[in-house]
C-alpha positions in Angstrom: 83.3 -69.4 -50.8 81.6 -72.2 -49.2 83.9 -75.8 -48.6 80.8 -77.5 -51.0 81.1 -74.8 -53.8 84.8 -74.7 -53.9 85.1 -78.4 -54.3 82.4 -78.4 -57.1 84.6 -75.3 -58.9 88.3 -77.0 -59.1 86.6 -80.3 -60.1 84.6 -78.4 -62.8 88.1 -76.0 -63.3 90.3 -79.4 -63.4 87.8 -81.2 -66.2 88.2 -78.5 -68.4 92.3 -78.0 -67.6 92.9 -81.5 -68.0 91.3 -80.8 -71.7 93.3 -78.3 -72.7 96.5 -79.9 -71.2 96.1 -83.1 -72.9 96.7 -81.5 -76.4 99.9 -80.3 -77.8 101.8 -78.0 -76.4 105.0 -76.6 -74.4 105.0 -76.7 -70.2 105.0 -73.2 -70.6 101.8 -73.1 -73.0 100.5 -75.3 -70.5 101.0 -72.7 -67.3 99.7 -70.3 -69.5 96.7 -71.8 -70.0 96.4 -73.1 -66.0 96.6 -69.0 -65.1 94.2 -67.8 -67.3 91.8 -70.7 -66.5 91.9 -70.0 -62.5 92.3 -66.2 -62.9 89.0 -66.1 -64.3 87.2 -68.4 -62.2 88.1 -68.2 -58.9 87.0 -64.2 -57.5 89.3 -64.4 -54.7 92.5 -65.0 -57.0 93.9 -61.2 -57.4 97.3 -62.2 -58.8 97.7 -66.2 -60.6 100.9 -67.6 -62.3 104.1 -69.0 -62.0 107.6 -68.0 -61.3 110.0 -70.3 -63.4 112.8 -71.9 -61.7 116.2 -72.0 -63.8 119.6 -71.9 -62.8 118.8 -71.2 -59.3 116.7 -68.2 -60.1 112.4 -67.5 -59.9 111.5 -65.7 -62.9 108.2 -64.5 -63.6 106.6 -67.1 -66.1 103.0 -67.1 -67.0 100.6 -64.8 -64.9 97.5 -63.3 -64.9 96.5 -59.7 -63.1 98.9 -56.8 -61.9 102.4 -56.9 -63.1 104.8 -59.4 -61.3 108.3 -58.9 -60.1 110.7 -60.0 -62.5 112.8 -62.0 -60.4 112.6 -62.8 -56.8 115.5 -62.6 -54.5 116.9 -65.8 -54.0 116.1 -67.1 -50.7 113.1 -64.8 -49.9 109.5 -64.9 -50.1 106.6 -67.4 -50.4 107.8 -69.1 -53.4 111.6 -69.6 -52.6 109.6 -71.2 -49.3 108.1 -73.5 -51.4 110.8 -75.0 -53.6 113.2 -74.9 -50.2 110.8 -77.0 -47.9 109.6 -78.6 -51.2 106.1 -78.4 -50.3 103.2 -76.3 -50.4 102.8 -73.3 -48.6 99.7 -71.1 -47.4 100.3 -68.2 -46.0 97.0 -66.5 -44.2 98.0 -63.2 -44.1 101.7 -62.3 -45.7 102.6 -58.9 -43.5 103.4 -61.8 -41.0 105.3 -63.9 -43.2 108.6 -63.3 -42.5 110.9 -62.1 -45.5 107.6 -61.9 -47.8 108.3 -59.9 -51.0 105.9 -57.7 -51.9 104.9 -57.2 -55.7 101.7 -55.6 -55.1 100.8 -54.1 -51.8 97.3 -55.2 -52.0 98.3 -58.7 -52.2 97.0 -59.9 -48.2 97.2 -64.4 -48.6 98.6 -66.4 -50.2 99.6 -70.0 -51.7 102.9 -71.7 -53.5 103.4 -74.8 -55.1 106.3 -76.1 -56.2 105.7 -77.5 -60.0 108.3 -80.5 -61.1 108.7 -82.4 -63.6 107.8 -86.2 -64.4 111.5 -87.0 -62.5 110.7 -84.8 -59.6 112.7 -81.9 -60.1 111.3 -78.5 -59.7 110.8 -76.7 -62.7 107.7 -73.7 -61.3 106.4 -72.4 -58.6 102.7 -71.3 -59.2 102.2 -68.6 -56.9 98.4 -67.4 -56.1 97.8 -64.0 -54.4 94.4 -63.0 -52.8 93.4 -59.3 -52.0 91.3 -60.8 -49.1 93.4 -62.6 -46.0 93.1 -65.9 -45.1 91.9 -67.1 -48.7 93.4 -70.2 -48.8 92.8 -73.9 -47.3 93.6 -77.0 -47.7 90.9 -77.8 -50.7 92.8 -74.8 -52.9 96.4 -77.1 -51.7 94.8 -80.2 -52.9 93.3 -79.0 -55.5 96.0 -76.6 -56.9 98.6 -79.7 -56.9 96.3 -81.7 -59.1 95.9 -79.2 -61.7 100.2 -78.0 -61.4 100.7 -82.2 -62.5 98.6 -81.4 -65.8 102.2 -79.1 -66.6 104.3 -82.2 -67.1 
């Protein structure tokens, strides 16, 4: 997708999020929502959700597509990346990320962000798999951190 079209989608996507966050709700109704939302309007998302952090675990939260591991080893993967570096990460093609765990073999890029809370603690990670490489840029980063601080 073009840099011009992409830009155009999140803001439309983020309008529209920011609508449906604003009402009542849990954080978890929240992610919910944020999954299904992007699932279904961005074609190079194959897998879209979140992996709840809680007492030092990531357990599969809110997703949409193929079924997610339950839990992720601790210290391993894309997501655990995130929350330990405690930024975003994009990862062009994940058979050269080292220690990547693979859910879904067809998975090929992908993109973590760490979600926290109005103190600045981590609460998420919302993890986005393409079936495509190098799927992700710095517009999804941007753009994917504006819509995880609708969660809190």
């Amino acid at each position: 997708m073009d840099t011009k079209k992409k830009e155009g989608r999140y803001q439309r996507i983020f309008k529209q999020l920011e609508d449906l966050c604003s009402k009542e709700g849990t954080p978890l109704s929240r992610m919910a929502s944020i999954a299904a939302v992007l699932h279904h309007k961005m074609e190079y998302f194959f897998w879209t959700g979140f992996y709840i952090y809680e007492n030092n675990r990531l357990s599969a939260g809110p997703y949409q597509g193929p079924v997610a591991c339950q839990e992720l080893k601790k210290g391993e993967g894309v997501c655990w990346a995130s929350i330990l570096r405690d930024a975003a990460i994009i990862v062009p093609d994940v058979d050269q990320f080292p220690g990547h765990i693979a859910c879904d073999s067809r998975s090929k890029s992908e993109i973590a962000i760490p979600v926290k809370d109005k103190n600045g603690i981590c609460r998420a990670v919302m993890d986005v798999d393409s079936s495509l490489l190098n799927q992700f840029d710095h517009i999804d980063e941007t753009n994917l951190k504006n819509i995880v601080n609708l969660i809190y």
